[in-house]
N, C-alpha and C positions, 0 to 999 in steps of 0.2 A: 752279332755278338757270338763268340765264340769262347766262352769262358770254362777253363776245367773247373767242375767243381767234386771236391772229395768228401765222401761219408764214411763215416767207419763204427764197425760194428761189432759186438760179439758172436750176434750172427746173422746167416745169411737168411733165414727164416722170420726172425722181424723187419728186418728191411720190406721182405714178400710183402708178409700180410698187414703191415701195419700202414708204410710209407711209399707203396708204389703208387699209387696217385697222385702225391705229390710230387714224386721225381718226372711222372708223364707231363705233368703240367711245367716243371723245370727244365725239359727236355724241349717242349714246345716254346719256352720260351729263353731259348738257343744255349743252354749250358750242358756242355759235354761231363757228365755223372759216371765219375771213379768210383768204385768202391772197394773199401780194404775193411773183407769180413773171412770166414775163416768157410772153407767151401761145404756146401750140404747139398740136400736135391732142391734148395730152392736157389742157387748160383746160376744154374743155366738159363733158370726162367726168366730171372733180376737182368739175364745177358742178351735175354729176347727184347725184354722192355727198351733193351737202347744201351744198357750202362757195362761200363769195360773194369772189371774185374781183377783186384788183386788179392791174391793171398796172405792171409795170418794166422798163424799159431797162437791161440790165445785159450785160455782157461778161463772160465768168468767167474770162481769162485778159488780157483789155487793161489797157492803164496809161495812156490817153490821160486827162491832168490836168482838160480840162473835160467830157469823158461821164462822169468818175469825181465829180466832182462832182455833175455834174446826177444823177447815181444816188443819191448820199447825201442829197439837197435833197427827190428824191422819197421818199425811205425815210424821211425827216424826217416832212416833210408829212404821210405816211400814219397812219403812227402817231399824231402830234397830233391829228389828223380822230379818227381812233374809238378813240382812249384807252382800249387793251384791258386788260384784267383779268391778261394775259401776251403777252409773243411770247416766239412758239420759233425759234430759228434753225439753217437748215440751210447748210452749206457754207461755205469759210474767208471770205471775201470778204463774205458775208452775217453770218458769226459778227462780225466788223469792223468794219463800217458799222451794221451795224442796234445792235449793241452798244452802238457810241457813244449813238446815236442815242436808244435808251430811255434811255440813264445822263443823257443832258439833258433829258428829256421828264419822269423820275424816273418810267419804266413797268419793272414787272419782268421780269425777260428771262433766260432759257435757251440756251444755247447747245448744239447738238449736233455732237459733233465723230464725224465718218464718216471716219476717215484724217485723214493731216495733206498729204496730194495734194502739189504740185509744187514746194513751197517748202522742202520739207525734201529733195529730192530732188537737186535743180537748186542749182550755186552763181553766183550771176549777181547783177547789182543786183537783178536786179526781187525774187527770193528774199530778197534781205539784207532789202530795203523789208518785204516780207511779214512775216516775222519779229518785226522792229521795232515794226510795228502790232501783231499780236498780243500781242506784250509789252505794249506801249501801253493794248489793249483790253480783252484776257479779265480781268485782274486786277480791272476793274468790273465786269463782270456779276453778278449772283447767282449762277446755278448753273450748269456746263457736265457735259454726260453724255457721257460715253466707251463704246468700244464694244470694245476692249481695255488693257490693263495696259500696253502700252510707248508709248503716247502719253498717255495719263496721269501716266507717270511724268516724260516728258521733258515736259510740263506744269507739272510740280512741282518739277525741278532747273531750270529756265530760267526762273523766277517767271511763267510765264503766268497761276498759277491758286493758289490754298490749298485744303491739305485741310479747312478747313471746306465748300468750296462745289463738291464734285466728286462722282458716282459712278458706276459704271460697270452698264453692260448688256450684253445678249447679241445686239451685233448690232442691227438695226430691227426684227427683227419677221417671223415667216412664217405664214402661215393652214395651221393643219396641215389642215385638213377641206376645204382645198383643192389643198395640194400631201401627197398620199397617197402612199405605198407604190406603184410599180408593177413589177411583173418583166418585166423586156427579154425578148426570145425566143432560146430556147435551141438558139441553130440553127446551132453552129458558129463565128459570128463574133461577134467582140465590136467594140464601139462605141464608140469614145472621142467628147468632145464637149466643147469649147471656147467656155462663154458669159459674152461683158466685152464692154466697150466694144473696140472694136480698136484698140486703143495700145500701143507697143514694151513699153511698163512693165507693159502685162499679163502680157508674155511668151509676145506671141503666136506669134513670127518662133520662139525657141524650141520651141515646139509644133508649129510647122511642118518646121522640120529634124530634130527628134526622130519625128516621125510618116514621113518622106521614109525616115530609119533603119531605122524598125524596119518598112517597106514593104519594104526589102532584108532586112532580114532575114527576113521571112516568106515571100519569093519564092526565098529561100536552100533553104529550109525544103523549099518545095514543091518542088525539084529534086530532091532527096534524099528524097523519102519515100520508102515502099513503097506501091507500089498498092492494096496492101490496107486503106492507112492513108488516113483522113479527116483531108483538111488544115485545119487552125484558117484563118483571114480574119483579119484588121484590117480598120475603118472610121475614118474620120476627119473630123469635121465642124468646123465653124465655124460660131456664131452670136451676132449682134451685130451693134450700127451704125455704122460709121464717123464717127468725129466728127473733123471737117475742122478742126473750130476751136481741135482742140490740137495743141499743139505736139509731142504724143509721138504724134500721128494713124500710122496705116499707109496708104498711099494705095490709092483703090481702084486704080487700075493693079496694084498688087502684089496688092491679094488677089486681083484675076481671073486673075493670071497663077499665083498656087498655083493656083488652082480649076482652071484649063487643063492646068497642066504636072506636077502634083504628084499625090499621093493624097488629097490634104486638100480634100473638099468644103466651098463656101462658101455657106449657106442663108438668107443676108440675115439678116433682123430680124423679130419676130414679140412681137406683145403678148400670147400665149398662148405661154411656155417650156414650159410641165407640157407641150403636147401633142407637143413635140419632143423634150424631155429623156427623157420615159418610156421612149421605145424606146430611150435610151442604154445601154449596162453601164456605163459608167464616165464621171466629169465630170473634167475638167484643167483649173487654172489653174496657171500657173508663173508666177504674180506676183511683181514685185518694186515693183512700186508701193504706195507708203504706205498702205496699205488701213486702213478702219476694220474691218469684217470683212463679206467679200464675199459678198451677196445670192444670189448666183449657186450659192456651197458650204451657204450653210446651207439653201437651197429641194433643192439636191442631196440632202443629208442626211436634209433632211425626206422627199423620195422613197425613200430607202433605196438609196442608189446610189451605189459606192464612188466614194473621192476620191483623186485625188492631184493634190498641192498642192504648195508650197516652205514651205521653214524662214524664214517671211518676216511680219511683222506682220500680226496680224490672220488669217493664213491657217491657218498652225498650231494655232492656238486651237480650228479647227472641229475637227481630226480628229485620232481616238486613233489616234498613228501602229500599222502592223501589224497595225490590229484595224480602223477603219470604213475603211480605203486606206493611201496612203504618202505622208510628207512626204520631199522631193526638195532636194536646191540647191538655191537662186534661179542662174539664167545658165547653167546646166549642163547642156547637153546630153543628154553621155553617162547623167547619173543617169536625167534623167528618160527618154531611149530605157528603162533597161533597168529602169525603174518601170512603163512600162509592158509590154514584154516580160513582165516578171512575171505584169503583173494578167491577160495574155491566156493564161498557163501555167495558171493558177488553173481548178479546175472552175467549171461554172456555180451551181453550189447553195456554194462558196466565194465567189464576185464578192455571192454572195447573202446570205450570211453578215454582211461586211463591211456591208452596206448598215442590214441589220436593227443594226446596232451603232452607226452613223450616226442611225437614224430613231430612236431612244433618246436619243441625245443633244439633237436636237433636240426633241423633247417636253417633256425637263428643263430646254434650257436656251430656245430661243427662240421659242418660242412668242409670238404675235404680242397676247394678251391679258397674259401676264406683262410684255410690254414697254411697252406701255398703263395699263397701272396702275402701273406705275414714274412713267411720264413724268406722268401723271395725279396722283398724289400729291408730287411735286415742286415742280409746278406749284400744286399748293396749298400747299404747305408755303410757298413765297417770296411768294407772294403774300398768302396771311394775316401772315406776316413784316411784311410792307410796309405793311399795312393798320392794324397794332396799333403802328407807331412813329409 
């Protein structure tokens, strides 16, 4: 088998982190993997792994009428040029144009839906426009793959999609034999740790006054002990990169001035998480951004490293509340301070417990070869479709 198969992207930095495993495993099983993303420092790496590289100009958040075109003219072009066997598409914007794009070329085409991001978020023209195309598009493509049940469903009451051409997965994908089991050190202090993009809808700024909290409260703590008694710690970390180009961005001004004035250390950005997160006990997202389901909890999980998270799409889904962490509000403060107060009460061999109950979940459900032969047998399934009309 020698099949081209084309992804396309907003960028070349979630292809990296999120879907190179899958495409190794596509590679091995003989499909030659184009990609049309727009080029960063993660294009040469994406070029190491096997896959042949094309360029695009694309904005993931502008609406200027002729770059939007010249985007669709080249997503056009591309596709016509090497007349692939499938594209797979990642991100709304790309789900849209390229959509179109094969339903006139008559190539078959996939769509992956990872959250439904700012348009469902945000009430503004530019959201209404989004919408509209959606409607417009997904209803032609062959098949789109969901990564939870409540964007699926609002897929299916809003006619973006039919239950003939839908199904759902667990997430993208995590290499267990490389995000392993590690035990944080049992040294008194426990470790919260904060890994997203830095945008308000992560619920960052949330994490940040919940951690400022319960820094009182733990300094409350230590005024009052007895000397005889060994006081618990909190830490509290941040990592992730600032992305300037959204509109829900946090500026760096602000994160340097937590990092200065606060308890909440800020540790840049880092293309190796496992070597950061291990020393974690505990990972936090208090997301309220439309998530598909966050890379971040299910690589957590796969570590064995309790969660707490919000009652929020996509986030819920990773963790059996009570048992692998704690689902929280979305916007709540108060929950999540005294979510985490909890998980720092908890013994170490309980924070440990939790985690072992996490790393089960993810074995059964996201494993980054179950996800790959999902995507792998769809992709055949529409394309022999296509071939036999």
């Amino acid at each position: 088998m020698n099949k081209k198969l084309l992804i396309t992207s907003n960028t070349s930095w979630f292809i990296f982190n999120f879907f190179v495993p899958t495409i190794k495993e596509m590679i091995r099983e003989g499909y030659v993997v184009h990609l049309l993303t727009p080029s960063d420092k993660y294009t040469d790496r994406l070029v190491e792994v096997g896959c042949i590289h094309h360029q695009l100009d694309i904005n993931p958040s502008g609406g200027n009428p002729v770059q939007e075109i010249r985007t669709i003219i080249r997503i056009f072009r591309v596709i016509k040029a090497l007349n692939p066997y499938c594209v797979l598409n990642f991100t709304p914007k790309l789900n849209v144009y390229s959509g179109f794009c094969c339903r006139l070329i008559k190539v078959p085409v996939v769509n992956s839906v990872a959250g439904l991001g700012s348009i469902f978020l945000e009430d503004n023209f530019k959201a209404k426009v989004g919408k509209l195309l959606l409607k417009a598009s997904q209803n032609r493509v062959d098949h789109v793959i969901f990564q939870n049940p409540d964007d699926l469903q609002i897929y299916l009451k809003e006619g973006y999609t039919q239950e003939d051409r839908i199904s759902l997965v667990g997430g993208i994908g995590v290499d267990l034999k490389k995000f392993v089991p590690h035990q944080a050190k049992d040294d008194n202090t426990v470790r919260f740790i904060l890994v997203a993009r830095l945008l308000r809808s992560k619920g960052v700024g949330e994490f940040v006054e919940a951690a400022i909290e319960v820094d009182k409260y733990m300094s409350s703590l230590e005024s009052r002990r007895d000397v005889e008694t060994q006081a618990k710690r909190a830490e509290f970390y941040l990592l992730g990169f600032v992305d300037e180009s959204n509109p829900q961005a946090i500026s760096r001004e602000t994160i340097e001035t937590w990092h200065t004035n606060t308890a909440v250390n800020y540790l840049g950005q880092t293309d190796d998480v496992f070597s950061v997160v291990k020393e974690m006990d505990c990972v936090v997202l208090p997301s309220y951004y439309r998530e598909g389901m966050p890379q971040c909890l299910i690589e957590a999980a796969a570590m064995a490293k309790p969660i707490i998270t919000t009652d929020n799409v996509g986030c819920r889904e990773i963790v059996v509340n009570n048992e692998s962490g704690f689902i929280v509000k979305p916007k709540c403060v108060d929950d999540l301070k005294l979510a985490m107060i909890k998980m720092i009460e908890m013994t170490h061999q309980q924070r440990l417990e939790l985690g072992k109950v996490g790393r089960r979940k993810a074995e059964n459900e996201y494993c980054h070869l179950k996800i790959s032969k999902h995507y792998i047998e769809v992709i055949e399934s529409i394309a022999n479709r296509k071939s036999s009309i």
